[in-house]
N, C-alpha and C positions, 0 to 999 in steps of 0.2 A: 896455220898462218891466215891473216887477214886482207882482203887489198886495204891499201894505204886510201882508197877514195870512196866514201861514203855519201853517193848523192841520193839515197832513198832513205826519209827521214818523218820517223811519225812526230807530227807536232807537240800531241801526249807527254809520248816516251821520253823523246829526248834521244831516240836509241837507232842506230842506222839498222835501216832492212834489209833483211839479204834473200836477194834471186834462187829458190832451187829448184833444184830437175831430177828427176829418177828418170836415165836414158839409159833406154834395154834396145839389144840390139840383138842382132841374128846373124851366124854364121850362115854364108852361101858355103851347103857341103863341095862345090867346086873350087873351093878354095884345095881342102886337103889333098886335091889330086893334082897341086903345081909341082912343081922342082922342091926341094925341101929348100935348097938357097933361098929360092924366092920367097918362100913361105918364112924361114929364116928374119929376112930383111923385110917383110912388111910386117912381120911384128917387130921389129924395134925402134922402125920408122912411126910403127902406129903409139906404141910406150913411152918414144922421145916425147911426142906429141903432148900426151900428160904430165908426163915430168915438168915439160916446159912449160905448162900453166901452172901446174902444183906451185913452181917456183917461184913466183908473181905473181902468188896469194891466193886461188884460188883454192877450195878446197874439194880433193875429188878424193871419193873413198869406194875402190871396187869391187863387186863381190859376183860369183859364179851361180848362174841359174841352173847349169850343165846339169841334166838329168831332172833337173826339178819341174822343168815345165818345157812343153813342146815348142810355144813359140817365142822362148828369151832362152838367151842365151848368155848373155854378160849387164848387169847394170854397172851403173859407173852414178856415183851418189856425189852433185854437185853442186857446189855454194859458192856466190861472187857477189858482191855488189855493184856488179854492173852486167846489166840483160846482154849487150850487145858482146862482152866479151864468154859466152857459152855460146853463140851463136860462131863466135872466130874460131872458138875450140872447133866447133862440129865439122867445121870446114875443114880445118887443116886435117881433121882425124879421117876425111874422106875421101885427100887426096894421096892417103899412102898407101900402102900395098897391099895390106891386111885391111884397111877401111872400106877400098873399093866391093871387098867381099862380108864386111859386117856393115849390112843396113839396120839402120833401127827400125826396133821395132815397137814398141814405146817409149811415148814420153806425156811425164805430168809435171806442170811448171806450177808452181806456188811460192810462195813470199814468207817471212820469218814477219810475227806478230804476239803482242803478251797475251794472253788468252784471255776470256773477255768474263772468264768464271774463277771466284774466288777458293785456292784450295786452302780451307781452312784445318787441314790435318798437316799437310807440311807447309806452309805459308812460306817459308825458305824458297820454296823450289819458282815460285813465280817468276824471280827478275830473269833465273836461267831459262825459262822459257821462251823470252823476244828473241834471243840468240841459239841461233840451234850449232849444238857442237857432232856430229855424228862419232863413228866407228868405235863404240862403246863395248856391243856383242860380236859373238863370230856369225850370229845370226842375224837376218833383217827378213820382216815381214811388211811389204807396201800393198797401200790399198788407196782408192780416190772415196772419199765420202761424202753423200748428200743428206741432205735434213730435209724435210716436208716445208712447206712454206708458211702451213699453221705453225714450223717449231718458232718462225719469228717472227710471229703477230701474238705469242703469248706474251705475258707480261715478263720483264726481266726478273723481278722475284722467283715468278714460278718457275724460271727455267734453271734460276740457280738453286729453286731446289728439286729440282729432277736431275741435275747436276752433282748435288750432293754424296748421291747414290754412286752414279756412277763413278764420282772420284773415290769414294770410299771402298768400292771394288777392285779400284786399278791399285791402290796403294797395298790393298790383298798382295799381289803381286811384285817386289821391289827387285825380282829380276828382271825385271822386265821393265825398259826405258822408254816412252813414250816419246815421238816426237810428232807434233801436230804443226802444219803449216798450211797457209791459203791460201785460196785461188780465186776466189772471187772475182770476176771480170777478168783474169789472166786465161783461165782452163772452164773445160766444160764440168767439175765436179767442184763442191763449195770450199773442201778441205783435202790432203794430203797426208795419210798416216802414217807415219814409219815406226813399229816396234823391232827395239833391239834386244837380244839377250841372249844369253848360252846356253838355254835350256828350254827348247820349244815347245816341251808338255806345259810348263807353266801359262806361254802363249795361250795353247791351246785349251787350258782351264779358262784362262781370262775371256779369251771370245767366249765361251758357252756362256760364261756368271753374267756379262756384260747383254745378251741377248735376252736374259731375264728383267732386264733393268724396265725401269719407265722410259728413258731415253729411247730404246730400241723401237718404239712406236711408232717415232718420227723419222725412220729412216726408212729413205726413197731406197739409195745404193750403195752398198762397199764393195761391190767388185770392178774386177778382179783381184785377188790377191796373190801378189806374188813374194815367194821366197826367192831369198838367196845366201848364200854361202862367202863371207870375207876371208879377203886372202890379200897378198900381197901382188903388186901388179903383173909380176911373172908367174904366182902361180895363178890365177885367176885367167890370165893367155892359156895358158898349159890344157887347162879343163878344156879346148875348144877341140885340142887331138891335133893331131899332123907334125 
């Protein structure tokens, strides 16, 4: 679903932008050791919470870090047309029961944009790009990305075709879902990567091919990268124990 209000608008496009966050959080292990009631009730209070954004458009897609990395515990993958209302979400999710004891632990904010490189192998796929649709894979790989500051003082030809390469690599790969968005003056990293897909060796082919490329020259930083596991919003609670 989408909100009905569209006030971020590239003059370009013609296409409204949308606000997103990858918001990782952390179980306090003091939670597991409440009353199970209570523990019970601040999960449902803290799941109303989502539902009742999900419901008035926003779009929130959860997935489980549980076992994959020491310090996330749950991302919550989220998209609105309006900055000020993932900020009311936060609020409300931290005034319930189970909130109180998942503080986040990161967060990267960036922006939906058409990419600024032509793919000339699937030319289709450009317009889906300004609008980012997530929960495609049961997998998600995020990572914040920087470029060197010579990548953009080179000429635009040249970088479209250093670009080439690397588009012609990722399309190697069609399980695997690409979604790029930015941060520019929002975050401290220039871009925002989320790959989706069901089969993480292919990931894991594509980072290595991709690390051969020309592009990989020009990169300051990709980490951290984190995985996670989609689920639906009960079982993704579940993964936390208690």
């Amino acid at each position: 679903m989408s909100n009905p209000s569209y006030p971020q608008t590239d003059n370009k496009e013609r296409t409204p932008r949308q606000f997103i966050t990858f918001s990782y959080y952390k179980l306090d292990p003091a939670w597991r050791r409440l009353p199970a009631g209570e523990r019970e009730r601040g999960k449902a209070d803290w799941m109303a919470v989502v539902r009742e954004y999900s419901a008035t458009g926003m779009i929130v897609v959860p997935y489980s870090c549980v076992g994959l990395r020491a310090d996330h515990d749950i991302l919550l993958w989220r998209i609105d047309y309006q900055l000020e209302r993932l900020q009311q979400m936060q609020a409300a999710l931290s005034r319930t029961g189970l909130g109180q004891y998942l503080a986040p632990s990161h967060n990267f904010l960036s922006m939906s944009k058409r990419s600024l490189y032509v793919d000339e192998v699937t030319p289709e796929q450009e317009k889906m790009r300004s609008v980012i649709r997530p929960g495609r894979g049961k997998y998600i790989f995020v990572y914040p990305f920087v470029k060197t500051r010579e990548w953009y003082l080179l000429h635009p030809q040249t970088r479209q075709g250093i670009m080439d390469e690397h588009i012609q690599v990722g399309n190697k790969y069609p399980s695997v879902k690409l979604n790029t968005t930015y941060s520019f003056g929002l975050d401290d990293q220039d871009f925002v990567v989320a790959f989706e897909g069901d089969k993480p060796e292919d990931f894991l082919d594509l980072v290595m091919e991709l690390r051969e490329t020309d592009s990989s020259r020009y990169t300051v930083r990709d980490t951290p990268i984190i995985t996670g596991v989609k689920g639906t919003l009960e079982e993704v609670v579940a993964t936390l124990g208690g």
